[in-house]
N, CA, C and O atoms as CSV, one atom per row, in Angstrom:
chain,resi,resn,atom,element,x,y,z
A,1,UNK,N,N,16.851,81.377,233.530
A,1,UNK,CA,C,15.415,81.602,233.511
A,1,UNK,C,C,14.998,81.862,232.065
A,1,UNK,O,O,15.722,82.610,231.406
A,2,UNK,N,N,13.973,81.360,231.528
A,2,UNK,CA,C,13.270,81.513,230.175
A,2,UNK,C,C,12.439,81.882,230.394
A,2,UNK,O,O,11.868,81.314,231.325
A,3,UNK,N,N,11.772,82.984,229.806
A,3,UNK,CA,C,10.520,83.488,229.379
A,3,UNK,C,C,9.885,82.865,227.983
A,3,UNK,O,O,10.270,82.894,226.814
A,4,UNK,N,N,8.810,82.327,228.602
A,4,UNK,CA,C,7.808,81.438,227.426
A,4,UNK,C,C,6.651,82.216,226.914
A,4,UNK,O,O,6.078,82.731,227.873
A,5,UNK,N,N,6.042,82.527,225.712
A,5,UNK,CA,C,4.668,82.545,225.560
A,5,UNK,C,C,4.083,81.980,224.791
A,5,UNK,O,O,4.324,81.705,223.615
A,6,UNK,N,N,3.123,81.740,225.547
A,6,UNK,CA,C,2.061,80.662,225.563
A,6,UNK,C,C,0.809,81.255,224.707
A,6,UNK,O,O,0.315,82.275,225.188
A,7,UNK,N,N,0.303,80.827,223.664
A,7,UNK,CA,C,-1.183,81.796,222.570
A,7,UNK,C,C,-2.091,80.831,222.838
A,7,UNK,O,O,-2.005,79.948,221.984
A,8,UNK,N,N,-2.823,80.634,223.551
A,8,UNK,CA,C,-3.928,79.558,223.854
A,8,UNK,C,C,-4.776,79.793,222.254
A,8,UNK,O,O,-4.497,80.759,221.544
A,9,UNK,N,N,-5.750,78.826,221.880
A,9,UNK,CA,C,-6.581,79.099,220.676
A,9,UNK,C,C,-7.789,80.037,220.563
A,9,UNK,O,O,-8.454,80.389,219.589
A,10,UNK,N,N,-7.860,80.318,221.814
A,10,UNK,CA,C,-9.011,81.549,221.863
A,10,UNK,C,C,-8.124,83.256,221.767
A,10,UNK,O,O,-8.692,84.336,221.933
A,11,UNK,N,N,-6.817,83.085,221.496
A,11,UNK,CA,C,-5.864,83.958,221.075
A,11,UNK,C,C,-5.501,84.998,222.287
A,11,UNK,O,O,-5.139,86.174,222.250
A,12,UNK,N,N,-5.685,84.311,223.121
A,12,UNK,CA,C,-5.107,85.009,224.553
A,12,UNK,C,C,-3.151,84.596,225.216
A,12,UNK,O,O,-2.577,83.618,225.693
A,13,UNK,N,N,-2.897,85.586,224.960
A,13,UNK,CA,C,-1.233,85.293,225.697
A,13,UNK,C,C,-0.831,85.288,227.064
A,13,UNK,O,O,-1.374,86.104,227.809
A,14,UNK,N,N,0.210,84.344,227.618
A,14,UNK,CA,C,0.785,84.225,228.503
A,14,UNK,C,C,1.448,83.957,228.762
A,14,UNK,O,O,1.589,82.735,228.801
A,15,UNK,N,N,2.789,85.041,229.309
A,15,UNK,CA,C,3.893,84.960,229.288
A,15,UNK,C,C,4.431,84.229,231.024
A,15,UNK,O,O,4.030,84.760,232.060
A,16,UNK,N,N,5.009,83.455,231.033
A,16,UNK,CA,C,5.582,82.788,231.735
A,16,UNK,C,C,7.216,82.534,231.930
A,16,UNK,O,O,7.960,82.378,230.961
A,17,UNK,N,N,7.533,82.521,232.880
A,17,UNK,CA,C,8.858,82.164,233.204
A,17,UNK,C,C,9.619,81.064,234.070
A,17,UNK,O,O,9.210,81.177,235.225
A,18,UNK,N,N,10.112,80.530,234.019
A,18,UNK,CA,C,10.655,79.068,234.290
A,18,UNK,C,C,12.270,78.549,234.044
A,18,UNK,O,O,12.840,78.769,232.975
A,19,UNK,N,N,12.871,77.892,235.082
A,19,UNK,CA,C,14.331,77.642,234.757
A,19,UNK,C,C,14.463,76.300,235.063
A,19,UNK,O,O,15.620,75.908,235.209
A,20,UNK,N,N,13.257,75.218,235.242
A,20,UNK,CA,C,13.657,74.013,235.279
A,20,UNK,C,C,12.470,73.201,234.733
A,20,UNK,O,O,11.442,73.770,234.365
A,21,UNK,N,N,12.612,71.942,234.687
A,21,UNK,CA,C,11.531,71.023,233.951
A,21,UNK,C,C,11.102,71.370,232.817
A,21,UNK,O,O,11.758,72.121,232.094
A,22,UNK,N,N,9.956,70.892,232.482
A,22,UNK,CA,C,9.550,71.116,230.803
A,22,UNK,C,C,8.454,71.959,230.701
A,22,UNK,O,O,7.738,72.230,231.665
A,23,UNK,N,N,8.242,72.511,229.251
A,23,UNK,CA,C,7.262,73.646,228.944
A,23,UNK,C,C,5.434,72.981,229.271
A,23,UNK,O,O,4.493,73.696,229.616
A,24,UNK,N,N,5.382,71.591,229.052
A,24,UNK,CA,C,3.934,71.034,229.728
A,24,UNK,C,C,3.745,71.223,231.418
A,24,UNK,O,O,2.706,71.068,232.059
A,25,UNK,N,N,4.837,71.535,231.827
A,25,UNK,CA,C,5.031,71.532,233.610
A,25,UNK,C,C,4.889,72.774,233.713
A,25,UNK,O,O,3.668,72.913,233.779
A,26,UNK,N,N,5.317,73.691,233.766
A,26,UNK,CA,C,5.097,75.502,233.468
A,26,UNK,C,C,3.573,75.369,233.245
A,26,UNK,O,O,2.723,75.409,234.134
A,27,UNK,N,N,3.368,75.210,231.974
A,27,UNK,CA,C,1.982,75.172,231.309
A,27,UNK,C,C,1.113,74.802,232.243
A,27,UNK,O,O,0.348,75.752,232.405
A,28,UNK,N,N,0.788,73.787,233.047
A,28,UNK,CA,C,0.365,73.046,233.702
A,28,UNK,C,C,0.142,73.932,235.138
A,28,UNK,O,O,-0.903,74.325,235.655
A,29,UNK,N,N,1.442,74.071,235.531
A,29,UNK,CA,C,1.577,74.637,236.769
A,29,UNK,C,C,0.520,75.985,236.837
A,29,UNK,O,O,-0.055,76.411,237.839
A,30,UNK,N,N,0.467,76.427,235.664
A,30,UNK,CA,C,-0.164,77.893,235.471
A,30,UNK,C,C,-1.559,77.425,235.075
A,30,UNK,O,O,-2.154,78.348,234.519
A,31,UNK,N,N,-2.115,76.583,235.144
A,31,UNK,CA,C,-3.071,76.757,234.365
A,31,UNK,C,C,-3.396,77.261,232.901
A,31,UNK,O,O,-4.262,78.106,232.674
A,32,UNK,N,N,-2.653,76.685,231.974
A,32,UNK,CA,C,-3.021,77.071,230.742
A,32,UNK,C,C,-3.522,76.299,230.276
A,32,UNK,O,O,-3.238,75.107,230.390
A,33,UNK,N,N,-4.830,76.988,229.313
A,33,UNK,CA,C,-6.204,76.436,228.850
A,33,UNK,C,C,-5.532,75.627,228.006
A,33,UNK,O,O,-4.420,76.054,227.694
A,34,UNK,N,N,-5.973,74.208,227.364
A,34,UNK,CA,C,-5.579,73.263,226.215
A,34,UNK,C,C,-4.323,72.836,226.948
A,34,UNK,O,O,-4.953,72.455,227.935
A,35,UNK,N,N,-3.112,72.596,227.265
A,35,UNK,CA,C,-2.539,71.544,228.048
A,35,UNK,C,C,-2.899,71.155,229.382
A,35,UNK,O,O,-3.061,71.892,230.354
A,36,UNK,N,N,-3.037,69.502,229.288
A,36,UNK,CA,C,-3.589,68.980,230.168
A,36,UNK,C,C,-2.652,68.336,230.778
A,36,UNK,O,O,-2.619,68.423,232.005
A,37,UNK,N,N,-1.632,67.512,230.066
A,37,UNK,CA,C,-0.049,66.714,230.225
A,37,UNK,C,C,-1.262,65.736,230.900
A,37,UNK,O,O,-1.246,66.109,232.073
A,38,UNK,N,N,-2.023,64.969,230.822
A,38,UNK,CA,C,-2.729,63.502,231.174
A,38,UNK,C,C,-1.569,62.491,231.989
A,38,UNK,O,O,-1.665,61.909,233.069
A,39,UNK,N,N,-0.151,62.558,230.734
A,39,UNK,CA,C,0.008,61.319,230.815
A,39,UNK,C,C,1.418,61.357,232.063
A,39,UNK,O,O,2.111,60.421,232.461
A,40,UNK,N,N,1.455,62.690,232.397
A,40,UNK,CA,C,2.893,63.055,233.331
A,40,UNK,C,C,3.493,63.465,232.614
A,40,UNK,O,O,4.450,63.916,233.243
A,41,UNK,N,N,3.637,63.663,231.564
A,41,UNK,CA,C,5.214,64.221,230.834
A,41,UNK,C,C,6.038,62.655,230.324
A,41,UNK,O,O,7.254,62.469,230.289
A,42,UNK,N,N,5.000,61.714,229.983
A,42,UNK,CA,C,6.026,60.684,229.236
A,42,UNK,C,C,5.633,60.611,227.979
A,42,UNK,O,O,5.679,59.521,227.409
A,43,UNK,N,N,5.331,61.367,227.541
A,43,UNK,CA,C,5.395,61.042,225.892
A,43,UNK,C,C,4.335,59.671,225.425
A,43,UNK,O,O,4.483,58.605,224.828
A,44,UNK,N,N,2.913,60.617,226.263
A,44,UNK,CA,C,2.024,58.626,226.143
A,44,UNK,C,C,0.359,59.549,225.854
A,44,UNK,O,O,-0.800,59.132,225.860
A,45,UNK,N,N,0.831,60.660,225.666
A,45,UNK,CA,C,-1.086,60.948,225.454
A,45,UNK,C,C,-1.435,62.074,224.327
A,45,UNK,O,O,-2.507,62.188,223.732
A,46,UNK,N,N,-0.235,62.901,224.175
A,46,UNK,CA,C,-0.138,64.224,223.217
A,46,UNK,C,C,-1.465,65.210,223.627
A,46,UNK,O,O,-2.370,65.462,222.831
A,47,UNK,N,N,-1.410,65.661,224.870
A,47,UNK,CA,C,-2.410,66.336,225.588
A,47,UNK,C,C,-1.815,68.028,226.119
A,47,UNK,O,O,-2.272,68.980,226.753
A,48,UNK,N,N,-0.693,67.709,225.498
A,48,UNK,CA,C,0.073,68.924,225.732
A,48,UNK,C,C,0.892,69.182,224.252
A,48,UNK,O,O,2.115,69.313,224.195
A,49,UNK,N,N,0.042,69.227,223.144
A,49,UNK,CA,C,0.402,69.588,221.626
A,49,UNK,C,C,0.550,70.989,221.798
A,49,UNK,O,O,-0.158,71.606,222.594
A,50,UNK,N,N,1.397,71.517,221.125
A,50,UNK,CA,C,2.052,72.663,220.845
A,50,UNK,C,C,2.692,73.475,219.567
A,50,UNK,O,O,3.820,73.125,219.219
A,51,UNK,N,N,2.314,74.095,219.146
A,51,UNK,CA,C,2.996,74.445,217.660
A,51,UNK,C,C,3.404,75.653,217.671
A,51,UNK,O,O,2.804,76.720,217.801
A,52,UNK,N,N,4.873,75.293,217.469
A,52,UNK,CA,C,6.273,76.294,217.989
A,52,UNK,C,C,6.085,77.178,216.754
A,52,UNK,O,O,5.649,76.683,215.714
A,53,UNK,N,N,6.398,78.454,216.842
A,53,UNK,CA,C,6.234,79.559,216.148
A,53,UNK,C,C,7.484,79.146,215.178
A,53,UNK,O,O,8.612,78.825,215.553
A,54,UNK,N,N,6.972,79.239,213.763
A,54,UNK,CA,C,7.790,79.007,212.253
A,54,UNK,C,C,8.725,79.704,212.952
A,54,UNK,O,O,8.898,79.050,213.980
A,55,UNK,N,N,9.973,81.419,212.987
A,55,UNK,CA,C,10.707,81.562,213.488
A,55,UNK,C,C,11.229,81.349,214.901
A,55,UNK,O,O,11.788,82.373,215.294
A,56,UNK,N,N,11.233,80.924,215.288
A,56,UNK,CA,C,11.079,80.047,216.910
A,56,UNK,C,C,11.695,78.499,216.635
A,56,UNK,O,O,12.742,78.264,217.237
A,57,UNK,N,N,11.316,77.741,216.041
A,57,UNK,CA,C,11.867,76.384,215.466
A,57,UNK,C,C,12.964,75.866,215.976
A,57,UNK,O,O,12.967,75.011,216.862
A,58,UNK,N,N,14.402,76.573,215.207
A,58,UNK,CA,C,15.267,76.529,215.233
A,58,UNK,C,C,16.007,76.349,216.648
A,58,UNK,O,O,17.154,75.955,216.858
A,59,UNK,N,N,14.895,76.802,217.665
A,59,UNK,CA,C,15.228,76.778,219.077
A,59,UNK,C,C,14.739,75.907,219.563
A,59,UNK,O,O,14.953,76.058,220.766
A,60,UNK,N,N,13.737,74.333,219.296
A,60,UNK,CA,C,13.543,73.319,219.836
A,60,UNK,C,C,13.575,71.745,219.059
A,60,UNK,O,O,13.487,70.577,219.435
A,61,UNK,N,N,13.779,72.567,217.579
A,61,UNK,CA,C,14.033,71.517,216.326
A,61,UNK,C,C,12.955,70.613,216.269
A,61,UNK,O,O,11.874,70.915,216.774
A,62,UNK,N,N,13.143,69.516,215.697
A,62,UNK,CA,C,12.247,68.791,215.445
A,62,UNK,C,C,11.875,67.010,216.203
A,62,UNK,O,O,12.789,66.201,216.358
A,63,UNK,N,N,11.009,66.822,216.427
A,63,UNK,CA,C,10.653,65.709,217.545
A,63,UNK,C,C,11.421,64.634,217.725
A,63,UNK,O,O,12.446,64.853,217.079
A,64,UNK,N,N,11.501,63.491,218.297
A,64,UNK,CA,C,12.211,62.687,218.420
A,64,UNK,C,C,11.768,61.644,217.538
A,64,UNK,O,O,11.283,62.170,216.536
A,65,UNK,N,N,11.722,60.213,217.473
A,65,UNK,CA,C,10.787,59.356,216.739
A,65,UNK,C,C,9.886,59.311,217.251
A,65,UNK,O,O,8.818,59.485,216.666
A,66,UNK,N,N,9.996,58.980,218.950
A,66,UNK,CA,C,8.527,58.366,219.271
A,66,UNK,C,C,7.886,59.695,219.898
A,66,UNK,O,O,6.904,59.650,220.639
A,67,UNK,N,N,8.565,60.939,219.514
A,67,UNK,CA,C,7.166,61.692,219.526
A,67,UNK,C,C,6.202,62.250,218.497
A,67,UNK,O,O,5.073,62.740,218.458
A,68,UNK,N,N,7.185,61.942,217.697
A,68,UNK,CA,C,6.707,62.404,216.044
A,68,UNK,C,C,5.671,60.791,215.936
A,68,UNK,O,O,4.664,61.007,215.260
A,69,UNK,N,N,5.737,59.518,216.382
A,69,UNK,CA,C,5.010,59.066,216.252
A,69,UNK,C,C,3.949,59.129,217.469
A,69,UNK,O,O,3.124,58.236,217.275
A,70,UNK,N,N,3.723,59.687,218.388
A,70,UNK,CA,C,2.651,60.266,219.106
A,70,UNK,C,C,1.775,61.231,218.735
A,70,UNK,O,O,0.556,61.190,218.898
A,71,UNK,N,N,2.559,62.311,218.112
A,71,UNK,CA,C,1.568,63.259,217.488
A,71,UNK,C,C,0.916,62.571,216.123
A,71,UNK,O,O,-0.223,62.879,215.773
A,72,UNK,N,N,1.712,61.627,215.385
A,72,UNK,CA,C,0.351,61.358,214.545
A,72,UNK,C,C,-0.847,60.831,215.292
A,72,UNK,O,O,-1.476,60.021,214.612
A,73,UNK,N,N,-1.245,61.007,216.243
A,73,UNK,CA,C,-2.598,61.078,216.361
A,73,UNK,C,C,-3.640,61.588,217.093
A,73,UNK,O,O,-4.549,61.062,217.736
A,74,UNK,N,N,-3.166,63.272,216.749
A,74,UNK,CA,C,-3.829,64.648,216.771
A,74,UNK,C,C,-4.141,64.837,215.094
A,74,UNK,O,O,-3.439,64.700,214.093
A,75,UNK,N,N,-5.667,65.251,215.341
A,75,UNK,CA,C,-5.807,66.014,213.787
A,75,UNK,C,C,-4.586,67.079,213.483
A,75,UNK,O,O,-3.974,67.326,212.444
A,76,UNK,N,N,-4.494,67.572,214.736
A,76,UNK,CA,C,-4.189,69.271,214.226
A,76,UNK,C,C,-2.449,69.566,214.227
A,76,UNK,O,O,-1.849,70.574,214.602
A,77,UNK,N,N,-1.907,68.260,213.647
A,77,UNK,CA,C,-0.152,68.237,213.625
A,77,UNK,C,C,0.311,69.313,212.131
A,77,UNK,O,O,-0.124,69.348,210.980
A,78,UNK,N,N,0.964,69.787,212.575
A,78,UNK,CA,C,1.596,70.792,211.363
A,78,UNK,C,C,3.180,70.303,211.357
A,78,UNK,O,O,3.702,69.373,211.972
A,79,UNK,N,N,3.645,71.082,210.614
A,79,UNK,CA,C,5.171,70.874,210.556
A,79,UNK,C,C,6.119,71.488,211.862
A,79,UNK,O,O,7.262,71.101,212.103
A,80,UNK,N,N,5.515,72.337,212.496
A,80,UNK,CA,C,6.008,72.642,213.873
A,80,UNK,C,C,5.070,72.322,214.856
A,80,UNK,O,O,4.221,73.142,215.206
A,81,UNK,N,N,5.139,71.356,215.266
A,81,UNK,CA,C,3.985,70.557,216.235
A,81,UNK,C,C,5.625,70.011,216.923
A,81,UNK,O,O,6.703,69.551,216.545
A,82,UNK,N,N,4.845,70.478,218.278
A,82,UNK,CA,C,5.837,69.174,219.260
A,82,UNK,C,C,4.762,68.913,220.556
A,82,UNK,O,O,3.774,69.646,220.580
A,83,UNK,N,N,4.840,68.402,221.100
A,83,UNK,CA,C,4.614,67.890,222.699
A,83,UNK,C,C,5.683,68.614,224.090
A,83,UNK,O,O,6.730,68.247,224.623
A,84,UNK,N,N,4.907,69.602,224.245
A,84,UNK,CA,C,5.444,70.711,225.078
A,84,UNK,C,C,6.141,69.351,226.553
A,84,UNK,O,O,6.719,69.640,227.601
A,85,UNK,N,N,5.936,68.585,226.262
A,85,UNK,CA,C,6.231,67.543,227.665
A,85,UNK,C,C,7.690,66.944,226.837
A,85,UNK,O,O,7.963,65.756,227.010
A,86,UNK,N,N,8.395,67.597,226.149
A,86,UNK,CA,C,8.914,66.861,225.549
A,86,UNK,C,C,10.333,67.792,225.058
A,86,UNK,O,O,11.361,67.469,224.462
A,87,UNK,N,N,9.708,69.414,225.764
A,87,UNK,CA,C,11.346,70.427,225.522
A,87,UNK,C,C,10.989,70.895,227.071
A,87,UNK,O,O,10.055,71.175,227.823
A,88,UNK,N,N,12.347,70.777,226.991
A,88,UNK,CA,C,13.172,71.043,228.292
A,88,UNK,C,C,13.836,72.967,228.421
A,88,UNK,O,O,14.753,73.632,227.940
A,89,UNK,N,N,12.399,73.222,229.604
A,89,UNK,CA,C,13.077,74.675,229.971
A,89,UNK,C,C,14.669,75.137,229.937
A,89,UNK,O,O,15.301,74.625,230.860
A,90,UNK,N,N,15.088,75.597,229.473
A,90,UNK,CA,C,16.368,76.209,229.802
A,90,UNK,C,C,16.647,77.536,228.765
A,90,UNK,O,O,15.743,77.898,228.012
A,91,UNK,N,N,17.685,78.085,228.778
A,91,UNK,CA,C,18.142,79.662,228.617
A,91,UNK,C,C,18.138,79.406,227.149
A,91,UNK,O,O,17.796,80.513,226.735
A,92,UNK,N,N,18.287,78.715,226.180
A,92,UNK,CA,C,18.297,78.250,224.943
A,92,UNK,C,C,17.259,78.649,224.497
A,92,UNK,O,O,17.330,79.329,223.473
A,93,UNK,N,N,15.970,78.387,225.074
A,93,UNK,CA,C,14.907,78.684,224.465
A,93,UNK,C,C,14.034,79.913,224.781
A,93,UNK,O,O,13.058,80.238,224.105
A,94,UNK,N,N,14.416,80.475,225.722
A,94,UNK,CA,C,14.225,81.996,226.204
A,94,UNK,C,C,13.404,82.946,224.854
A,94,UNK,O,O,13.845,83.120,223.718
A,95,UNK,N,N,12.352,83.354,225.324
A,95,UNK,CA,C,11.606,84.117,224.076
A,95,UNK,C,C,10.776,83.100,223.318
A,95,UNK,O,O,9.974,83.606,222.533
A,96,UNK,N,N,10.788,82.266,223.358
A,96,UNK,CA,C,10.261,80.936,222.437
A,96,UNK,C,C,8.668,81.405,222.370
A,96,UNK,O,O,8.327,82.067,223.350
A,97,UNK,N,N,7.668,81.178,221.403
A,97,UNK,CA,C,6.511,81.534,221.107
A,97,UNK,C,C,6.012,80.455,220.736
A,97,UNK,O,O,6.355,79.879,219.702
A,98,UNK,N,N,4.680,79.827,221.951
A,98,UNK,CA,C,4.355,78.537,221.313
A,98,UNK,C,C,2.744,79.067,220.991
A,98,UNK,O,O,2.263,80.142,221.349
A,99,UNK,N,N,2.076,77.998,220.218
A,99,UNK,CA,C,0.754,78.219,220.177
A,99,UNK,C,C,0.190,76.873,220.756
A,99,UNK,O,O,0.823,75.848,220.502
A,100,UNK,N,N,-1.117,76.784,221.624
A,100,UNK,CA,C,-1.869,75.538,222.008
A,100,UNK,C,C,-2.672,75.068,220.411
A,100,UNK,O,O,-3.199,75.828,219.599
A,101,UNK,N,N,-2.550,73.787,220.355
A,101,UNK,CA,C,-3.064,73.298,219.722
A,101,UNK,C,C,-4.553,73.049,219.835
A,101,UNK,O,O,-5.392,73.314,218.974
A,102,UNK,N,N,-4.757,72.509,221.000
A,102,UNK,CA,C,-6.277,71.956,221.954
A,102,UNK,C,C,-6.848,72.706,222.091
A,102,UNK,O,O,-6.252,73.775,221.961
A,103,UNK,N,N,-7.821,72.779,222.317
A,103,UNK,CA,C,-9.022,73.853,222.961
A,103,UNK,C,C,-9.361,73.102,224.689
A,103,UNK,O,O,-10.183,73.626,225.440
């Protein structure tokens, strides 16, 4: 089981917990404001942008190609930007601190 939190952009937290599927499915499941996951969780809409907390990183690394070429086209990509449809819940990432990108 992982405990996630989630900082929507209106700076409200929510901590969540989850031991299977991905952090856009959690997200989703709960209703959290700014992920929408549009496209199912295939890596086809970047509707579930996410920017993993600078110390946090190290626990989901950095995108694949074709998601790093999906997020170029969000304004709001930083150097820790991923597509929450795109890390996989498990005990690894436990504590992880994401922020919503979207409003």
């Amino acid at each position: 089981m992982a405990k996630i939190t989630f900082i929507t952009t209106d700076g409200n937290e929510h901590v969540l917990e989850g031991s299977s599927g991905s952090l856009m499915e959690l997200a989703t499941d709960n209703n959290i404001h700014g992920i929408d996951g549009d496209c199912g969780g295939v890596c086809s809409c970047a509707t579930c942008h996410v920017h993993v907390q600078a110390d946090h990183w190290d626990k989901v690394g950095p995108p694949n190609q074709i998601e790093a070429d999906m997020l170029e086209f969000d304004d709001k990509v930083t150097e820790y930007s991923r597509l929450a449809c795109q890390i996989d819940l498990s005990q690894e990432i436990d504590g992880l601190v994401i922020h919503v990108a979207n409003d």
